[in-house]
Residue, then its C-alpha position, 0 to 999 in steps of 0.5 A: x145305265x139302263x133307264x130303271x138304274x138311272x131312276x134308282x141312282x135318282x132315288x126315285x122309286x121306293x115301292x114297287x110290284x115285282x121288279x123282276x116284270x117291272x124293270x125289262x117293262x121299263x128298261x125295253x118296252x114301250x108302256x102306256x103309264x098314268x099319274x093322277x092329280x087331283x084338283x084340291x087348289x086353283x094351281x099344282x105346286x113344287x110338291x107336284x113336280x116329282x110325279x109331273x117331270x117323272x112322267x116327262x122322263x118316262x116319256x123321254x124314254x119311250x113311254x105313253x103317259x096319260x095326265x089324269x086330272x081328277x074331276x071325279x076324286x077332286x069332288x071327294x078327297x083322299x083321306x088326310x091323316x087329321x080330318x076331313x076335307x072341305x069339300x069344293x063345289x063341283x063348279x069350282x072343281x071344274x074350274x081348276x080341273x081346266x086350270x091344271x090341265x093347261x099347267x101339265x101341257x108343257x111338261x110332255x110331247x103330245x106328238x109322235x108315237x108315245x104322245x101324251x094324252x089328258x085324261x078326266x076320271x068324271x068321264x066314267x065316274x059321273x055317268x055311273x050310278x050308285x047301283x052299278x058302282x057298288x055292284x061292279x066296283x064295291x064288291x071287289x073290295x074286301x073291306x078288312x083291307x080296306x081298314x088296313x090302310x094306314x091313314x084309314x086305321x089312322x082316322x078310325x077312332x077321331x072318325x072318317x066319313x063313307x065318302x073319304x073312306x070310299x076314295x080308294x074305289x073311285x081310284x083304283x077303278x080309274x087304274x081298271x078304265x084307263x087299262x081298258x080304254x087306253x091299255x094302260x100298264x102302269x101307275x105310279x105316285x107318291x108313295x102315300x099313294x101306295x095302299x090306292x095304288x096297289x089296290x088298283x093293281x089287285x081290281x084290275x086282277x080280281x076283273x080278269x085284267x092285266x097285269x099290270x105294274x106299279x111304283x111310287x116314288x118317296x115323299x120329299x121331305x127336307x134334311x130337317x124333317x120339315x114339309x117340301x115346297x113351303x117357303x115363308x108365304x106358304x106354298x110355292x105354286x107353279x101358277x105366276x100369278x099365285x108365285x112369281x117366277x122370281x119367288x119360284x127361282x129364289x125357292x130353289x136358290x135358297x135351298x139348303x145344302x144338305x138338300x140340293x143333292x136330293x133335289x138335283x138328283x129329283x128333279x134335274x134332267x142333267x146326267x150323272x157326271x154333271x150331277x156329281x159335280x155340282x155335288x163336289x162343287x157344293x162339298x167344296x165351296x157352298x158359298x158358290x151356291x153352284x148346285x142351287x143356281x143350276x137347278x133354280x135356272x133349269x126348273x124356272x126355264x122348264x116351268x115359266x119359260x126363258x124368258x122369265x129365268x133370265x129375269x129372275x136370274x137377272x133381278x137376283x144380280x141387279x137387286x144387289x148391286x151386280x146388274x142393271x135394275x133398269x133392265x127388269x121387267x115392271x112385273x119382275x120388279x115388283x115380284x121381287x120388290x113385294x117378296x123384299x118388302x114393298x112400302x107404298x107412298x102417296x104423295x111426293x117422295x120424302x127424304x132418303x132418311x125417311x124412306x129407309x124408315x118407311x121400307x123398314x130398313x131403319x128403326x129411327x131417323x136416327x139409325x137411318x141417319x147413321x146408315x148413310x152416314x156410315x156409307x151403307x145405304x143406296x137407292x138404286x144400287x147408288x150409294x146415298x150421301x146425304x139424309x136429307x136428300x130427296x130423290x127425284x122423280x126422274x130416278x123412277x124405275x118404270x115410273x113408279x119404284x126405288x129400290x133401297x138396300x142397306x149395306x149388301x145384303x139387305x134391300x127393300x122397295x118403295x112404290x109410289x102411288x098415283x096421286 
């Protein structure tokens, strides 16, 4: 397969300009290509993950990426399809600009030939005044077409603000500088971004520039119709410290099956014959979670480093009996002990009864009572036979926790506070 067959074997690219320039681009030059994100949140999160590993494959296949963070945009917000943007300080802007700079930098080379570059659109946005905008810029920009796009025309009667509708501009000016300071060639995005992105491709046009090419790959939604990249706490972020690396491993793990195929085939740099194994594996014994597993251990690897997958793989073991908890990390504990549930104690520990009560894993000392005496409870992995039974302080995992579960499946945490 050529490069471009293997993206579409991918499904990764929905929209394009004309295939016909677009895939000997692709498939046998060296293109200089950028993808935008804007500074909306302090982190990027799994939704990011398409546009940023497309750009590490366009790169493994010989292409310049340019990461464009957009300091310029983020100020002002592509329109939603409901209201209006909370606008962010241009401090606050600054901040996460520098925050997802640092989060991009481990996706792509920044070396040899086709070495990747950061970008930032308030570099030639912000020295430029009104005047000069609206002269070099605005009158390039029918405005009927402007109107035509989808979340525009959407927004009309509930009403949009000059700033959003404006957006387009200050993005389709970024395709026109970055073909000017850098030749770039190429854009692509989510395909939500396809009015901007082709309105890009026509300034650059209307300049006397290019030409230019374009794609966008298409949104990920799940098999039920729901949003991609939310689990119950919301957002799942690439940022540790806003989502573990263990909630991001057990993200992908739990996924459903009806999903995992997409998923490998997005987000996974496996080839195709081992793709279409872990497919057959999933077709023929689901409750392996084959598929899950692999895509949950290469993505953890390739976001939070190995050292945190194994971990994460290792908690996901321990935590139900199949691994040694004390070998966990103090941070992956507690990570995986808050997703659980994590019930606090001051105080010396009371009984074993009282503690299943106390994690939310009993309703009553009776129901606690009748877990241990029914053989399903344990305290770290060890199963309990007395109720009245009080745990000694020696059992502390890293002086400070125990992890109770409740037959197989169902665990929870309890830490123990400083007096």
């Amino acid at each position: 397969m050529t490069f471009v067959d293997d993206l579409q074997w991918r499904g990764l690219i929905q929209d394009s300009t004309d295939p016909d320039t677009l895939r000997p681009a692709l498939d046998h030059g060296s293109l200089t290509f950028y993808v935008g994100f804007d500074p909306t949140a302090a982190s990027l999160h799994v939704g990011h993950l398409m546009q940023v590993l497309t750009a590490r494959r366009l790169q493994q296949a010989g292409h310049r990426p340019l990461l464009l963070v957009g300091g310029a945009t983020g100020q002002i917000g592509d329109p939603r399809e409901s209201s209006e943007r909370t606008l962010n300080s241009p401090e606050v802007v600054a901040e996460w600009v520098q925050r997802i700079r640092e989060q991009l930098a481990p996706f792509v080379s920044y070396d040899g030939d086709n070495a990747a570059t950061l970008v930032n659109n308030l570099d030639w946005t912000g020295p430029t005044s009104v005047i000069e905008f609206l002269r070099d810029v605005g009158k390039h920009f029918p405005v009927n077409k402007m109107l035509a796009r989808d979340v525009v025309r959407n927004r009309l009667e509930s009403g949009i603000s000059f700033t959003e509708f404006s957006y387009q501009l200050l993005q389709a000016n970024d395709f026109y500088e970055l073909h000017r300071r850098h030749g770039c060639a190429l854009q692509y995005g989510g395909s939500d971004q396809w009015g901007n992105i082709t309105a890009g491709v026509d300034f650059i046009r209307r300049r006397g520039a290019g030409p230019v090419h374009a794609f966008t790959t298409p949104l990920v939604l799940k098999a039920d119709g729901t949003k991609f990249g939310k689990s119950e706490g919301g957002s799942v972020w690439l940022d540790a410290a806003m989502t573990s690396p263990y909630a991001f491993y057990q993200f992908w793990v739990n996924a459903d099956d009806k999903d995992v195929s997409n998923y490998l085939r997005y987000f996974s740099f496996k080839d195709r014959a081992e793709i279409s194994s872990l497919e057959e594996e999933t077709a023929s014994k689901p409750q392996l979670r084959s598929a899950q597993k692999a895509l949950a251990l290469e993505l953890t690897t390739l976001v939070h480093g190995a050292g945190e997958a194994s971990q994460a793989v290792a908690a996901s073991q321990a935590l139900f009996g199949r691994g040694v908890l004390a070998d966990l990390s103090s941070s992956t504990l507690r990570a995986a002990l808050s997703e659980a549930g994590l019930a606090t104690v001051n105080g010396p520990l009371p009984s074993v009864a009282q503690l299943l009560q106390l994690a939310g894993l009993a309703k009553s000392g009776g129901e606690a009572r009748r877990t241990v005496a029914e053989g399903g409870a344990y305290v770290n992995n060890e199963r309990v036979s007395d109720a009245d039974a009080v745990v000694p302080d020696s059992a502390l995992l890293h002086g400070r926790y125990l992890v109770l579960r409740k037959g197989k499946r169902t665990f929870a945490g309890v830490e123990v506070l400083p007096s």
